[in-house]
C-alpha positions in Angstrom: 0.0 0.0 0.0 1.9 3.6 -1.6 2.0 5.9 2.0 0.6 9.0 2.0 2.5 11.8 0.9 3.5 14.6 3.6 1.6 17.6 2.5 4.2 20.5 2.0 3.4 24.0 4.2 2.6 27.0 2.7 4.9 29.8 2.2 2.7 31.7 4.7 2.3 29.3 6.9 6.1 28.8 6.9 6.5 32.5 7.5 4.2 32.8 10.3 5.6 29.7 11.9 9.5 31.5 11.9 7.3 34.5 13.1 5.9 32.8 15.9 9.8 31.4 16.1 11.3 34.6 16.8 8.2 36.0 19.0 9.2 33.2 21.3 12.9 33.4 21.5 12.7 36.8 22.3 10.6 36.3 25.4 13.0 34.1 26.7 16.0 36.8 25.6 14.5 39.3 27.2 13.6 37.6 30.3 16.7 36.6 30.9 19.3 39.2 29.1 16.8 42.3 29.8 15.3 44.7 26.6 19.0 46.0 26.1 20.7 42.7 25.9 17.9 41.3 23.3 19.8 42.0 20.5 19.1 41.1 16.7 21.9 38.6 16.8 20.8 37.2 20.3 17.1 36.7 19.5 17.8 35.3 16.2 20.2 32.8 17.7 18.5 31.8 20.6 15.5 31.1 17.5 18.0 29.5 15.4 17.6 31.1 12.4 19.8 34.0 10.9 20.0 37.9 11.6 18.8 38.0 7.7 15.5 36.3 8.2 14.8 37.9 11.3 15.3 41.5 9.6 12.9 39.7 7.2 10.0 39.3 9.3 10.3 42.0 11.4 12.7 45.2 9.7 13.9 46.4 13.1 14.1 45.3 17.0 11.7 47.9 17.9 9.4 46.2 15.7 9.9 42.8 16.8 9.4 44.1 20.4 5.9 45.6 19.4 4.8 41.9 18.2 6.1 40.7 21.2 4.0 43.1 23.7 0.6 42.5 21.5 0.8 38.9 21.1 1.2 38.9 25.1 -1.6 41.7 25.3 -3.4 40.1 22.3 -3.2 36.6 24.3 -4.9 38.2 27.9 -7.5 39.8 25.5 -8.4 36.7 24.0 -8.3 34.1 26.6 -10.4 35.4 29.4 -10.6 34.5 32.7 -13.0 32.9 34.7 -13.8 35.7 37.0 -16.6 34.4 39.6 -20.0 34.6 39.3 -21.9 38.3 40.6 -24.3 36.2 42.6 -21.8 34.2 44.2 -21.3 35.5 48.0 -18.9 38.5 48.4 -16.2 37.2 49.6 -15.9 34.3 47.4 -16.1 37.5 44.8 -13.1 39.4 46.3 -11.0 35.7 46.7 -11.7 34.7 43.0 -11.0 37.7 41.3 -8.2 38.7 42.8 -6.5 35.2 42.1 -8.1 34.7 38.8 -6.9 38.1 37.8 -2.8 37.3 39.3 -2.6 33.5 38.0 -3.8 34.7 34.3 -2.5 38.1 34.3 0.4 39.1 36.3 2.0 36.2 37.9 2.4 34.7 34.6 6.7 35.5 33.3 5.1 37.2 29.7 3.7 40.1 32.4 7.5 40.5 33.8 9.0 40.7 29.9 5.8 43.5 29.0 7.0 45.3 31.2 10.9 45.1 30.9 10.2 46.2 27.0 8.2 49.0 28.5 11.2 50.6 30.4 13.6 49.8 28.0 11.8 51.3 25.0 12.2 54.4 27.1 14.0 56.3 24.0 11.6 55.2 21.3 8.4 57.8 21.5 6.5 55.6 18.4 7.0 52.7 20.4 6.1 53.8 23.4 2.6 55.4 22.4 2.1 51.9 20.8 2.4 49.9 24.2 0.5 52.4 25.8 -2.4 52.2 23.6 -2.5 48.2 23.8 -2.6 48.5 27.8 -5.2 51.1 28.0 -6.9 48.3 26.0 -6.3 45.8 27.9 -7.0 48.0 31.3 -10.9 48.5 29.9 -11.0 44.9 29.2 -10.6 44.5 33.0 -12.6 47.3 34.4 -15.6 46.1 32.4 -15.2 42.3 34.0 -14.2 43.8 37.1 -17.7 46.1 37.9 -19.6 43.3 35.9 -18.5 41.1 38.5 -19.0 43.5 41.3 -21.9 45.4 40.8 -21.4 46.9 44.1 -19.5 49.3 42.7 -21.6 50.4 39.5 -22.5 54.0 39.6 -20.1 55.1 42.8 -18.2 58.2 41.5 -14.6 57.0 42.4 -15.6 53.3 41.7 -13.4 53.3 38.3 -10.7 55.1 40.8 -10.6 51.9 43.1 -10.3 49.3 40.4 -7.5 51.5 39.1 -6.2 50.9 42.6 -6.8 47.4 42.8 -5.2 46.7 39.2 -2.2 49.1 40.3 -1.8 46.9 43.6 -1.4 43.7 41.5 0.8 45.8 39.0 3.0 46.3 42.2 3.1 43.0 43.4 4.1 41.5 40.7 6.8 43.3 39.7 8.2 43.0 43.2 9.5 39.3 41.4 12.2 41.1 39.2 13.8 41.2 43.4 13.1 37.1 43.3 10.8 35.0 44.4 8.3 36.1 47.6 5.9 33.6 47.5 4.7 34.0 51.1 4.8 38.1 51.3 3.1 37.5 47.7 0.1 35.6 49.0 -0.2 37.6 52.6 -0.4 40.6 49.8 -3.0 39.2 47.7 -5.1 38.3 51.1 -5.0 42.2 52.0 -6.2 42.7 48.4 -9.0 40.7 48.6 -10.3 41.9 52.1 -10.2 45.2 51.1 -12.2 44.4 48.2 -14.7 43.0 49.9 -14.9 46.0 52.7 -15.5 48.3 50.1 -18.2 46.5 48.7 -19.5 45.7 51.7 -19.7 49.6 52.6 -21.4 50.1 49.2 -25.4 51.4 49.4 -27.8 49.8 49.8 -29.4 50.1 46.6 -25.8 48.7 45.0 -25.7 45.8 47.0 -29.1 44.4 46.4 -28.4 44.2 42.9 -26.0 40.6 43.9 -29.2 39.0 45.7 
C-alpha cells in the first residue's frame, strides 16, 4: 500500500511559523538578558535562524518588540478568565477575582518581559505610544469584568478610581518578582487585596448591593 504523501506547508504558513519562532525566542531573551541585551543577533540565535531572516519578518528590533507586547496583550484579550459569578457570596467574589486576575495576568513571566520592554523602549516615543495604547486596552477589558462582577461598585463616583487601585496593587506585586521569588509576602499581599475588596463593597449602598441578591 503507496503511503501518504507529507503535505508540504505553505509559504505563509512557513513564514508565520519563523514569526511565531522569533516571538518566542525573544521572550525568553528578554527575560533573561533584559530589553537591552535582546539583540538582533541574540534573538535570532536563541531562535536559530539568521539575523537575515529575522530582519525579514520583522525590519527592526523595535518592531519585533511591538509583536512581542501584542501577542502577550493580544493573548490576555483573547483568553479570558473565569472571574466568579456576581451572585456568588462577596467574599468568594473578592478571593476569586483577585486570584483569577494574578494567575492569568500578572503572575504569569510574559507580564514581567511587557514590562521590561516598556522601560527599555524608554527612547523610542512611536514605540512607546504603541504599548500604551494596547494596555489602555487591555485596562478597559478588566474594568468592564471587574464592575460586571461587582456590581457593588456600579455608579459610585470613584468606583473606576478603586479598580484602578486594585489593578495598580497587583501591577506592584508583581513586579516585586524582578527582586526574586516572595511567595509568602506575595500571598499575605494578595489576602490584604481581597479583604479590602470586599470591605468596600461591603460599605457600598444599599441600593448597589441588592443588585448581587
Amino acid at each position: 500500500m503507496p503511503t501518504a504523501t507529507p503535505l508540504r506547508r505553505s509559504h505563509r504558513d512557513r513564514s508565520d511559523a519563523t514569526r511565531a519562532q522569533l516571538i518566542a525566542a525573544a521572550i525568553r531573551v528578554v527575560r533573561e538578558k533584559a530589553f537591552h541585551g535582546a539583540s538582533v543577533f541574540e534573538v535570532a540565535k536563541a531562535a536559530g535562524v539568521t539575523p537575515g531572516a529575522f530582519q525579514h519578518h520583522f525590519g527592526t528590533k523595535a518592531e519585533l518588540m511591538m509583536q512581542v507586547t501584542e501577542s502577550i496583550l493580544r493573548g490576555d484579550l483573547d483568553d479570558p478568565l473565569a472571574w466568579p459569578k456576581a451572585t456568588a457570596s462577596l467574599r468568594r467574589r473578592a478571593e476569586g477575582a483577585v486570584q483569577a486576575l494574578w494567575k492569568r495576568v500578572y503572575e504569569p513571566e510574559r507580564f514581567l518581559v511587557a514590562w521590561q520592554i516598556y522601560f527599555g523602549s524608554a527612547s523610542d516615543d512611536a514605540l512607546r505610544e504603541r504599548l500604551a495604547a494596547k494596555r489602555a486596552e487591555l485596562s478597559q477589558v478588566l474594568h468592564g469584568r471587574f464592575l460586571g462582577t461587582f456590581p457593588e461598585l456600579a455608579g459610585q463616583r470613584d468606583g473606576a478610581a478603586f479598580v484602578d487601585t486594585v489593578l495598580s496593587t497587583l501591577r506592584g506585586i508583581a513586579m516585586t518578582r524582578l527582586f526574586g521569588p516572595q511567595q509568602e509576602l506575595v500571598d499575605a499581599q494578595l489576602a490584604q487585596l481581597a479583604r479590602l475588596i470586599e470591605l468596600r463593597c461591603a460599605a457600598a449602598p444599599a441600593s448597589n448591593r441588592r443588585k448581587t441578591t
